[in-house]
C-alpha positions in Angstrom: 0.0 0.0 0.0 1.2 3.2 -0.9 -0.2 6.3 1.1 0.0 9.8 -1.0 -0.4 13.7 0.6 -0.8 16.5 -1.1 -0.1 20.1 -0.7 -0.1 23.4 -2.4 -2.5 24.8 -4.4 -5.0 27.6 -4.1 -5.6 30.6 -5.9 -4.0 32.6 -8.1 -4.4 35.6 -11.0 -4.0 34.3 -14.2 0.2 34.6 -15.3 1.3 33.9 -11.9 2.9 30.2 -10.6 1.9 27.4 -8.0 3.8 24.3 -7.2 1.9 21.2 -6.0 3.7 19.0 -3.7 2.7 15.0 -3.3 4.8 12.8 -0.8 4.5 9.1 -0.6 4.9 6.8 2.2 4.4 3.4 3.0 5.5 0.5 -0.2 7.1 3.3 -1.6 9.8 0.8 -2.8 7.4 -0.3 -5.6 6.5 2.9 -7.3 7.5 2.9 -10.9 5.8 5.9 -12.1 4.1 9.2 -10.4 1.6 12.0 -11.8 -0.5 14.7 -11.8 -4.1 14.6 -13.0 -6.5 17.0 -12.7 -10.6 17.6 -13.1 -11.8 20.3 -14.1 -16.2 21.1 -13.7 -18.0 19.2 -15.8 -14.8 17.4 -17.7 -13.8 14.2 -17.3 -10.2 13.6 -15.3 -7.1 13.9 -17.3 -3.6 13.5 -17.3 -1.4 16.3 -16.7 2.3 15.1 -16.2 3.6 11.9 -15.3 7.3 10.7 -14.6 8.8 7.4 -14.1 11.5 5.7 -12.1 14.0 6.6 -14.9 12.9 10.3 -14.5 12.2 10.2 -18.4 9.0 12.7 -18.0 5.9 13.4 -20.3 3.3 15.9 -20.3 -0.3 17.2 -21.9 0.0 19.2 -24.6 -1.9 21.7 -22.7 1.0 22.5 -20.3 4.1 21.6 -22.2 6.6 24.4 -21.8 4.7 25.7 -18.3 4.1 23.0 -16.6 7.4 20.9 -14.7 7.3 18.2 -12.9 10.1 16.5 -10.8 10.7 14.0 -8.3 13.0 13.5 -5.1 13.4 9.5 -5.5 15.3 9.6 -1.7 12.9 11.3 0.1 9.7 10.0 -1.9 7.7 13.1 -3.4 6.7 14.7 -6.4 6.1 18.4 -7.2 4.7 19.9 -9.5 5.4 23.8 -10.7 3.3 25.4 -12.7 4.1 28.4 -14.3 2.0 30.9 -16.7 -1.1 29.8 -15.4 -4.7 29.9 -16.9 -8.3 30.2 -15.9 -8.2 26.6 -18.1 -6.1 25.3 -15.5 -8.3 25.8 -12.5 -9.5 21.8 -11.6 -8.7 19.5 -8.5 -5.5 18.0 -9.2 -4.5 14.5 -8.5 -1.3 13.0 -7.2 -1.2 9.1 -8.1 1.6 6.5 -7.6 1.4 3.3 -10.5 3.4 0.7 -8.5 5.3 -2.5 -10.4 2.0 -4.6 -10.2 -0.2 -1.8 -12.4 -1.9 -0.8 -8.8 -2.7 3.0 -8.8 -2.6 5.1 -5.3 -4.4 8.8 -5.4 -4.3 11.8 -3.1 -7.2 13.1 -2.0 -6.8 16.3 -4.7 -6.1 19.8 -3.9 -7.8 22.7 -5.5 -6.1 24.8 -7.5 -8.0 28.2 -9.2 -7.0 30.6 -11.4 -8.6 34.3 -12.0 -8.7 35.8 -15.2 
C-alpha cells in the first residue's frame, strides 16, 4: 500500500505560478511511475504530467513548456510547478503512484483556481 499527501494549491491571477507537492509513504519501494491529473467542472479527469523511475517525463500538450514536474526518489515526493497559469487550468489536481504490479494510489486532490 502506498499512502499519497498532497499540498499546495490555491488561488491565483492568471500569469502567476503554484507548485503542488505529493509525498509518498508506505511501499514506496514499488512505485515505478508518479503524476498529476486534474478535473476540471463538468470534464472528465485527465492526465497532466507523469514521470517514471527513470525520470524520463511526459506531459499534456496543454501544459508543455509551463508545466514541470520532478521527483525526489530519496525522500519520496513529487512536485509539480506550474508556471503561466490559466483560468483553463483551474481543476482538483491528483497526485497518483502506479506501482510495479499496475496498482494506482491517489491523493485526495487539492484545488487549484486561477482568475482571469
Amino acid at each position: 500500500q502506498v499512502q499519497l499527501v498532497e499540498s499546495g494549491g490555491g488561488l491565483v491571477q492568471a500569469g502567476g505560478s503554484l507548485g503542488l507537492f505529493c509525498a509518498a509513504s508506505g511501499s514506496v519501494f514499488s512505485i515505478a511511475a508518479m503524476r498529476w491529473y486534474r478535473r476540471a467542472p463538468g470534464k472528465q479527469r485527465e492526465l497532466v504530467a507523469e514521470i517514471n523511475s527513470s525520470g524520463t517525463t511526459n506531459y499534456a500538450d496543454s501544459v508543455k513548456g509551463r508545466f514541470t514536474i520532478s521527483r525526489d526518489y530519496a525522500k519520496n515526493t513529487v512536485t509539480l510547478q506550474m508556471n503561466s497559469l490559466k483560468p483553463e487550468d483551474t481543476a482538483v489536481y491528483y497526485c497518483n503512484a502506479e506501482d510495479y504490479s499496475d496498482w494506482k494510489y491517489w491523493g485526495q486532490g487539492t484545488q487549484v483556481t486561477v482568475s482571469s
